[in-house]
C-alpha positions as CSV (number, residue, x, y, z in Angstrom):
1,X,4.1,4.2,-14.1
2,X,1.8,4.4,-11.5
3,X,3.0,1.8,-9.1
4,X,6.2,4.1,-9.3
5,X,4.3,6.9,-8.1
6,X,2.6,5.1,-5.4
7,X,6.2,4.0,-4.4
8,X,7.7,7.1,-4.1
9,X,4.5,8.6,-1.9
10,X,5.2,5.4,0.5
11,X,8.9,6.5,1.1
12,X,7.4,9.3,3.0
13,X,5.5,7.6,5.4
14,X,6.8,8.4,8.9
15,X,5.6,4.6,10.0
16,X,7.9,2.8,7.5
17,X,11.3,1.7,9.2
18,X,14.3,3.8,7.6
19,X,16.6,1.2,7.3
20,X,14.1,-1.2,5.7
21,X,13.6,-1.1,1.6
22,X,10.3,-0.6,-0.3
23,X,10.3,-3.1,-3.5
24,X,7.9,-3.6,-5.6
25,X,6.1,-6.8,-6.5
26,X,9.1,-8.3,-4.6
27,X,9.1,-9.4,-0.5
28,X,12.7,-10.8,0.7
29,X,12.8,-13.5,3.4
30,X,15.0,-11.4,5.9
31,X,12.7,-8.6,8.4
32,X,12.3,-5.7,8.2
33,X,11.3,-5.4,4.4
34,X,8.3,-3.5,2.5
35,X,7.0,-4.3,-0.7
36,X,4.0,-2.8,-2.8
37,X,2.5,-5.4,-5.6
38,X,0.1,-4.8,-8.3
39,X,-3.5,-6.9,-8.2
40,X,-5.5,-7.6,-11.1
41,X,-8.5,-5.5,-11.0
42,X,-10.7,-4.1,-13.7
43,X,-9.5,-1.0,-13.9
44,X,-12.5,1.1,-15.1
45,X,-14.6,2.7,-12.6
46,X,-16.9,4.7,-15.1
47,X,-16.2,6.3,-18.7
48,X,-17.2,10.2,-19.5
49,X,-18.5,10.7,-22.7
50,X,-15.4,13.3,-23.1
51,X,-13.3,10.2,-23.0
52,X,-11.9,10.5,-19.8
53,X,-12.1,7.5,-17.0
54,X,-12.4,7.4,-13.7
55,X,-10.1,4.0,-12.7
56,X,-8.5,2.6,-9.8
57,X,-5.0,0.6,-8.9
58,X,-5.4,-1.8,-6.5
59,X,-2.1,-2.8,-4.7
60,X,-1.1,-4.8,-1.8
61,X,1.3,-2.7,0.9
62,X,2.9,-5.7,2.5
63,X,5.8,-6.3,4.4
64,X,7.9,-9.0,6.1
65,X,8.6,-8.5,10.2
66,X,10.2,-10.1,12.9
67,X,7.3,-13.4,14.1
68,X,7.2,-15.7,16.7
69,X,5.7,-16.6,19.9
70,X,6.4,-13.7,21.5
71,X,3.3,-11.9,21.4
72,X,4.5,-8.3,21.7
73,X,6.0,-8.6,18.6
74,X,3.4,-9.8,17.2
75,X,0.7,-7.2,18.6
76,X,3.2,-4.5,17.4
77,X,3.2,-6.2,13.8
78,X,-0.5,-5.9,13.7
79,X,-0.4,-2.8,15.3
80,X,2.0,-0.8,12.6
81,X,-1.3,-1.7,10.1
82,X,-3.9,0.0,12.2
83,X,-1.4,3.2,12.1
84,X,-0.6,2.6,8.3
85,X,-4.4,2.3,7.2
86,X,-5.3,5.8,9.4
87,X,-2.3,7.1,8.3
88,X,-3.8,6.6,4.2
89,X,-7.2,7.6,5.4
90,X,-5.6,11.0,6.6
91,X,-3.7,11.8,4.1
92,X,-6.5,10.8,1.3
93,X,-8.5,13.1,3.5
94,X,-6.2,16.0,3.4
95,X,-5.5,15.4,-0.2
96,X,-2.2,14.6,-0.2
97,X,-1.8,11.8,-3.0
98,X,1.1,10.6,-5.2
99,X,1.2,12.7,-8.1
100,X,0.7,11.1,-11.1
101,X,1.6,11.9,-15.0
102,X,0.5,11.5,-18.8
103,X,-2.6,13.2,-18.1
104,X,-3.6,11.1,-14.8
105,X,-4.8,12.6,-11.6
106,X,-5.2,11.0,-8.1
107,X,-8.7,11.2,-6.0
108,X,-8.2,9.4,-2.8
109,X,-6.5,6.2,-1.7
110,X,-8.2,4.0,0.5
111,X,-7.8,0.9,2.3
112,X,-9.6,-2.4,1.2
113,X,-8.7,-4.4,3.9
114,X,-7.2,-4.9,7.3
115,X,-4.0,-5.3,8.1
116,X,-3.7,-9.1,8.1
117,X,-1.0,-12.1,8.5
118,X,-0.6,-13.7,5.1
119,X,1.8,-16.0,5.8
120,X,4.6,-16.6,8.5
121,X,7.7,-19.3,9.6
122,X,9.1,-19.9,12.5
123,X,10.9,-16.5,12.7
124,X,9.4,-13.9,10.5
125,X,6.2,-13.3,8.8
126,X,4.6,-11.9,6.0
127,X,1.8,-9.3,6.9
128,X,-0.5,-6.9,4.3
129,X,-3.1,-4.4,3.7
130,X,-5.0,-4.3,0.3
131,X,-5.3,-0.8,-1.4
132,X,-6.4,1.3,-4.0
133,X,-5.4,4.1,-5.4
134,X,-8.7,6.6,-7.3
135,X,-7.9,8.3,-10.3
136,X,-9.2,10.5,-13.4
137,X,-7.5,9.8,-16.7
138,X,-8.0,12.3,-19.4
């Protein structure tokens, strides 16, 4: 699965909290948490007349942090996406992408969006990045 793949290539990011878990298509209520969930998107780019595709993924990197009026925290919460989208850009740059499977190859990953505050209580807050992931399918 690709999502799975995009998963594991997360885990590596220096920026992520250790402690914290990366889910998938799942964001708990208590800080510091990641989660990485699957948009709908029309997956074909372009078709080859060999058969192959060029497609994308598009995910959402989101996770939930610490919120409230204390505006460090919440400068350092926006902050962590500014690192996390040059951090993609760099490593899309120097080609290193999640490996794929089943005849799948990645091409870059870029970022879609800013990091930006989707949605928040009185103690934490719900932040994300939109994504995609580039690949050729045989």
């Amino acid at each position: 699965m690709i999502i799975d793949k995009i998963r594991e290539y997360f885990l590596k990011c220096p920026l992520l909290d250790e402690l914290a878990r990366l889910n998938v298509d799942y964001l708990g209520v208590e800080p510091v948490e990641y989660t990485i969930d699957s948009q709908p998107t029309t997956p074909v780019i372009k078709r080859y007349t060999d058969g192959g595709a060029l497609k994308q993924y598009v995910f959402v990197f989101g996770s939930r942090e610490y919120y409230g009026s204390d505006v460090l925290q919440n400068l350092e919460n926006s902050g962590f996406f500014e690192r996390f989208a040059e951090w993609v850009e760099e490593q899309s740059k120097q080609g290193n992408l999640p490996e794929l499977e089943n005849g799948k190859k990645a091409i870059s990953m870029e970022v879609l969006t800013s990091g930006y505050l989707f949605s928040a209580s009185e103690d934490s807050a719900r932040y994300q990045i939109q994504c995609r992931l580039i690949y050729y399918e045989d």
